[in-house]
C-alpha positions as CSV (number, residue, x, y, z in Angstrom):
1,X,0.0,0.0,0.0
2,X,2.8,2.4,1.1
3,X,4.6,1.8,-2.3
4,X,1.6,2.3,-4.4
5,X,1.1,5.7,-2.5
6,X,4.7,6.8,-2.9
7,X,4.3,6.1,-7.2
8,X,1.4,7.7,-7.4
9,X,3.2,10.7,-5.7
10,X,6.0,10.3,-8.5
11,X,3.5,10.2,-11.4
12,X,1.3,13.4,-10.1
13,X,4.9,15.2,-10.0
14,X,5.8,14.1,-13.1
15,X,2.7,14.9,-14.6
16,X,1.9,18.0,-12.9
17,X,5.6,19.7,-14.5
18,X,4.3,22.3,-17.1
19,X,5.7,21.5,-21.1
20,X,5.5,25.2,-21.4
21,X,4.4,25.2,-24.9
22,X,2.7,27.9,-26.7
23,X,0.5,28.4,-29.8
24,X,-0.4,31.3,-31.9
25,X,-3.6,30.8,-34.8
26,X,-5.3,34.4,-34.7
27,X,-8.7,32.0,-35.3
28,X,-9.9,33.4,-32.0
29,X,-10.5,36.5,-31.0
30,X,-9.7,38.4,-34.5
31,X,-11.0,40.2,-37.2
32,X,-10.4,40.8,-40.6
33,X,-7.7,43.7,-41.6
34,X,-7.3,44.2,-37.6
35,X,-3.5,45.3,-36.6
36,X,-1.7,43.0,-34.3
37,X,-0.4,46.4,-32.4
38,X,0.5,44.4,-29.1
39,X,2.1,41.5,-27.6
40,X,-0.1,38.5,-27.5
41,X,-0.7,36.7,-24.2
42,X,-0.2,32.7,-25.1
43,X,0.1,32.2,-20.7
44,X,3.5,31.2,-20.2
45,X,5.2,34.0,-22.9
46,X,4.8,37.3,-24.1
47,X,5.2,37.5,-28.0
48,X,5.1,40.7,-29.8
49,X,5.0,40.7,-33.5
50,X,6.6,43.5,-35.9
51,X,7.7,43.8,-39.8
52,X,10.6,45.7,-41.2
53,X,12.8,45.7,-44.4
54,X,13.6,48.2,-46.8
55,X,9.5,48.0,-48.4
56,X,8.8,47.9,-44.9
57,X,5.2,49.9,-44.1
58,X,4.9,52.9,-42.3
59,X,3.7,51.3,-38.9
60,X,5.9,48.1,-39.4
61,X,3.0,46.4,-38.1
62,X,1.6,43.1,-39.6
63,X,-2.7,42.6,-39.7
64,X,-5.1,39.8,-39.5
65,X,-6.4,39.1,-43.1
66,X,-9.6,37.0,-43.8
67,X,-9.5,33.6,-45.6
68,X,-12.1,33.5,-48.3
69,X,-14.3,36.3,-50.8
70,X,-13.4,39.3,-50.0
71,X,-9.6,38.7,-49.5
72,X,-8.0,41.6,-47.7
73,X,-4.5,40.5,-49.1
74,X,-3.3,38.4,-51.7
75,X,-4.9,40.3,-54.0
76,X,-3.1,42.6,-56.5
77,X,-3.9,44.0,-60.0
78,X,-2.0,41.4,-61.1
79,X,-4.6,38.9,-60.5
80,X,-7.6,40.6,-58.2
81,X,-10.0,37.6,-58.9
82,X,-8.2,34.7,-57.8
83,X,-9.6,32.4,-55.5
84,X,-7.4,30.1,-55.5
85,X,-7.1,29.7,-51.7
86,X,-8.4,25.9,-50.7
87,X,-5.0,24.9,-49.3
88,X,-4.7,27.9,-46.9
89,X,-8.4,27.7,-46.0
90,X,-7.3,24.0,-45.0
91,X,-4.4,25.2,-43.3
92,X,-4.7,28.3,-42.0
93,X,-8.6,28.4,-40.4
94,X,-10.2,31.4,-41.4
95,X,-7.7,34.1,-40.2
96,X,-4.3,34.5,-40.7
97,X,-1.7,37.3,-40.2
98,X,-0.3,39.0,-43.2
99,X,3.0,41.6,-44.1
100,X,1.2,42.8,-47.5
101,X,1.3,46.3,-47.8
102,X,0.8,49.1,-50.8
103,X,3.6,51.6,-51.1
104,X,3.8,54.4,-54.3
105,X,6.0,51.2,-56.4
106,X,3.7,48.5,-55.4
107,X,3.0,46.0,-53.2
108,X,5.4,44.3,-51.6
109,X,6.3,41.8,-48.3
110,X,8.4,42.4,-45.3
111,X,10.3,40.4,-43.3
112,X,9.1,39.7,-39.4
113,X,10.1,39.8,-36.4
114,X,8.8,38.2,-33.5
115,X,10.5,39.2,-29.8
116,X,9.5,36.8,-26.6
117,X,9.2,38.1,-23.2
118,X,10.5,34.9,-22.0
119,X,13.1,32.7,-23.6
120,X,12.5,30.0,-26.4
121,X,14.0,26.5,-27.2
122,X,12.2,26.2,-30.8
123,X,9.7,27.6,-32.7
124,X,7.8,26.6,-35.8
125,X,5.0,28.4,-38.3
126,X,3.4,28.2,-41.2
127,X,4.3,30.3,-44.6
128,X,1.3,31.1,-46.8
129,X,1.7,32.2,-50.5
130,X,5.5,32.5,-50.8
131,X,5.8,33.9,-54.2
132,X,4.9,37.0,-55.7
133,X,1.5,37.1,-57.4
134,X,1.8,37.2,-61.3
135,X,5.5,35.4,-61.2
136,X,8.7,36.3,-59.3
137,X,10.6,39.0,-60.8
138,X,14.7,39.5,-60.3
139,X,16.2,43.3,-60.0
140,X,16.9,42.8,-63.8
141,X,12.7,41.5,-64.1
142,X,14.1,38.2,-64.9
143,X,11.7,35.7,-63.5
144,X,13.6,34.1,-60.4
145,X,14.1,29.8,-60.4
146,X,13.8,29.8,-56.5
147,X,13.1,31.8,-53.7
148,X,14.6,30.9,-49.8
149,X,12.4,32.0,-46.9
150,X,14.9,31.9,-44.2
151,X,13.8,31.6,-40.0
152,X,16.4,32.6,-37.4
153,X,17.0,32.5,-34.1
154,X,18.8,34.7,-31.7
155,X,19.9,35.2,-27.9
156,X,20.7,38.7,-27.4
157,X,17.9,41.8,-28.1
158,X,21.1,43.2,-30.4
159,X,20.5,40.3,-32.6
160,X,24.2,39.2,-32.4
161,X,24.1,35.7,-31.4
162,X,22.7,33.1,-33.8
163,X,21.5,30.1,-31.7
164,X,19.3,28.4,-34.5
165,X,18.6,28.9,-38.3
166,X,16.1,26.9,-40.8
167,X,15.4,28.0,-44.1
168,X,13.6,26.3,-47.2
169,X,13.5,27.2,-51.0
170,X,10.8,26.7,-53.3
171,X,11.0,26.9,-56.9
172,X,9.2,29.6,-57.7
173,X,8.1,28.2,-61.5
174,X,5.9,25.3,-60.0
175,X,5.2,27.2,-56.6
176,X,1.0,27.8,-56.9
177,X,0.5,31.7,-57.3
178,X,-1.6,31.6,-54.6
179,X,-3.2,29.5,-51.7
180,X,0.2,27.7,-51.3
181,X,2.0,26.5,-47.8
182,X,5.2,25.7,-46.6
183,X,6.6,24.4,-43.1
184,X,9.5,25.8,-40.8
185,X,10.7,24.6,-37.9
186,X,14.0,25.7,-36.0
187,X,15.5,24.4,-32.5
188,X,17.4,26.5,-30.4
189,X,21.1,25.8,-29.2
190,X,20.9,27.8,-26.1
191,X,17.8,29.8,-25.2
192,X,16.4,32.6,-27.9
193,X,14.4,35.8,-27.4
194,X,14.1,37.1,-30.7
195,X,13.6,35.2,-34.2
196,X,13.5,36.7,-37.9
197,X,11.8,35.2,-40.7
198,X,13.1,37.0,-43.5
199,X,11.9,36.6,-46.8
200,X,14.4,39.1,-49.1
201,X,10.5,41.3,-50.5
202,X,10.4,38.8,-53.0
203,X,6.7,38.8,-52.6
204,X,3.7,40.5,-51.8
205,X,2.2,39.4,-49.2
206,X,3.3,36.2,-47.3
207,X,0.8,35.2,-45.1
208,X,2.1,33.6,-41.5
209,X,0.4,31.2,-38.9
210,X,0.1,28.4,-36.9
211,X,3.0,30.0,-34.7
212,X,4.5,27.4,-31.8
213,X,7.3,27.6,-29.8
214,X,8.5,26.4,-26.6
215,X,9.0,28.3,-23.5
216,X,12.5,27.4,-21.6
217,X,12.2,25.1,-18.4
218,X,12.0,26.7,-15.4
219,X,14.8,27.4,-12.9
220,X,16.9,24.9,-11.6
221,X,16.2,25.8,-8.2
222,X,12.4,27.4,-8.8
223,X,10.4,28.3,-5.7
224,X,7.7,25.2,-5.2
225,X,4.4,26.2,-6.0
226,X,1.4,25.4,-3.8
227,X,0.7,22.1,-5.9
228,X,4.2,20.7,-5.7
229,X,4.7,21.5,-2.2
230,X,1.3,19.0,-1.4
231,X,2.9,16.3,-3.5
232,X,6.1,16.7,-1.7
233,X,4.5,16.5,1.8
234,X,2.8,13.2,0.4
235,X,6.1,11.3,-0.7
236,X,7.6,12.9,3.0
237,X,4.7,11.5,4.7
238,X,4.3,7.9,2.9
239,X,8.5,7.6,3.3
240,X,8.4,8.5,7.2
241,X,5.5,6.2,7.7
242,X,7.3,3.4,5.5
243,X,10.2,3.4,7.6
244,X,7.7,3.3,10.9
245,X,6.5,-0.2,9.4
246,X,9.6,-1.4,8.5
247,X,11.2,-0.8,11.9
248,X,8.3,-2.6,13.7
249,X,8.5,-5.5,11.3
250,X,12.2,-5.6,12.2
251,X,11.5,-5.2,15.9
252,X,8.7,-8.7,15.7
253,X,11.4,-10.6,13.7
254,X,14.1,-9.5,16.7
C-alpha cells in the first residue's frame, strides 16, 4: 500500500511539471484587416509581432487578413480575382496574419520579427503564398528559379548571437501563385528571445500562422508552488511512515 502511495506521488509530479508550450492561430478573437499592435498573451510567454525591411510599411506592423471572398490580401492587379485559396483555408482556419502592404512602387512583403518576453527553445510556423502574385521578378525583371524563406533565431535583443537557423526554398516556376504553404521549424542551441523570418520582399504578401514555440524550463532551483509543495508532503509522509512499518517489522522478527 505504502509503495503504491509513494508512485502515485512520482506520477502526479511528473505529470503536474508544465511542457511550457505555446501556440499562436489568430482564429480566436480576431477580425479581418485588424493590426496586431501588441504582444499576444499565449500564458507562459509574451510574444510581440513587428515587420521591417527596406519595403517595410509605415507602422511596421503586420494585420489579420480573412480567408475567403473578399480577400484583404493576396490580391493585387495582377490577379484581383483569384480564388485560388483551398490549401490555406485548410491550413490556416479562417484568419491568418499577413506583411502585405501598398507603397507608391507597389506591393510588396516584409520580413518579421517576433521578440519573446520569456526565452524559447524552438519555434515553428506556417508560410502562406510564398511567391509573388503574377510570377517572381529579379532586379533585372528576370523571372527568379527559386526563392529561400529563411527563420532565425537569436539570444541577445542586439540580434548578435545566432542560436538556430532553418530555411527552405521553393522553386518559384511550379510554386502555386496563390493558396500555397510551406513548413519551418528551427530548434534552439541555447535559449532565444528574438527570431526573424526574412523573406528578401520577394513577394507580396506572405501570409504567416500556426506559430508554436517552446517556452525554456524553469529554474533549476524554482520556488515550489502550492501544488508541488502537497505532493512533496505526500512522498515525505508515505517515506516516514514506511520506515515506521519497516522498523516494527524488524523489531517482531528481533
Amino acid at each position: 500500500m505504502i509503495r503504491i502511495l509513494m508512485l502515485v506521488t512520482v506520477v502526479l509530479a511528473v505529470c503536474g511539471v508544465d511542457a511550457r508550450a505555446g501556440f499562436i492561430d489568430f482564429d480566436s478573437g480576431y477580425v479581418d484587416l485588424e493590426t496586431i499592435d501588441s504582444p499576444i498573451d499565449t500564458g507562459d510567454n509574451l510574444v510581440t509581432m513587428t515587420t521591417y525591411g527596406p519595403a517595410a510599411n509605415p507602422s511596421g506592423l503586420p494585420y489579420i487578413a480573412a480567408v475567403g471572398l473578399p480577400r484583404s490580401a493576396f490580391t493585387t492587379s495582377f490577379n484581383p480575382d483569384l480564388t485560388n485559396d483551398d490549401v490555406i483555408n485548410g491550413r490556416g482556419g479562417s484568419f491568418f496574419m499577413t506583411d502585405e502592404h501598398v507603397t507608391d512602387t507597389g506591393i510588396y512583403a516584409s520580413n518579421y520579427l517576433f521578440e519573446f518576453a520569456n526565452g524559447i527553445t524552438e519555434l515553428s510556423l506556417d508560410i502562406f503564398d510564398f511567391r509573388i502574385d503574377g510570377g517572381a521578378q529579379g532586379t533585372s525583371n528576370a523571372p527568379l528559379d527559386s526563392a529561400t524563406a529563411t527563420l532565425t533565431l537569436f539570444a541577445d535583443q542586439a540580434m548578435t548571437n545566432i542560436v538556430g537557423m532553418s530555411s527552405l526554398t521553393v522553386n518559384m516556376q511550379t510554386q502555386p501563385i496563390d493558396g500555397n504553404w510551406e513548413f519551418l521549424q528551427v530548434f534552439a542551441a541555447g535559449v532565444a528571445v528574438k527570431a526573424v523570418l526574412e523573406l528578401g520582399d520577394l513577394d507580396r504578401g506572405v501570409g504567416v500562422d500556426n506559430i508554436g514555440f517552446v517556452t525554456q524550463p524553469p529554474p533549476v532551483n524554482p520556488v515550489p508552488e502550492p501544488s508541488a509543495i502537497v505532493l512533496l508532503g505526500i512522498g515525505g509522509i508515505s517515506l516516514a511512515l514506511f520506515g515506521c512499518l519497516r522498523r516494527r517489522h524488524l523489531a517482531r522478527l528481533a
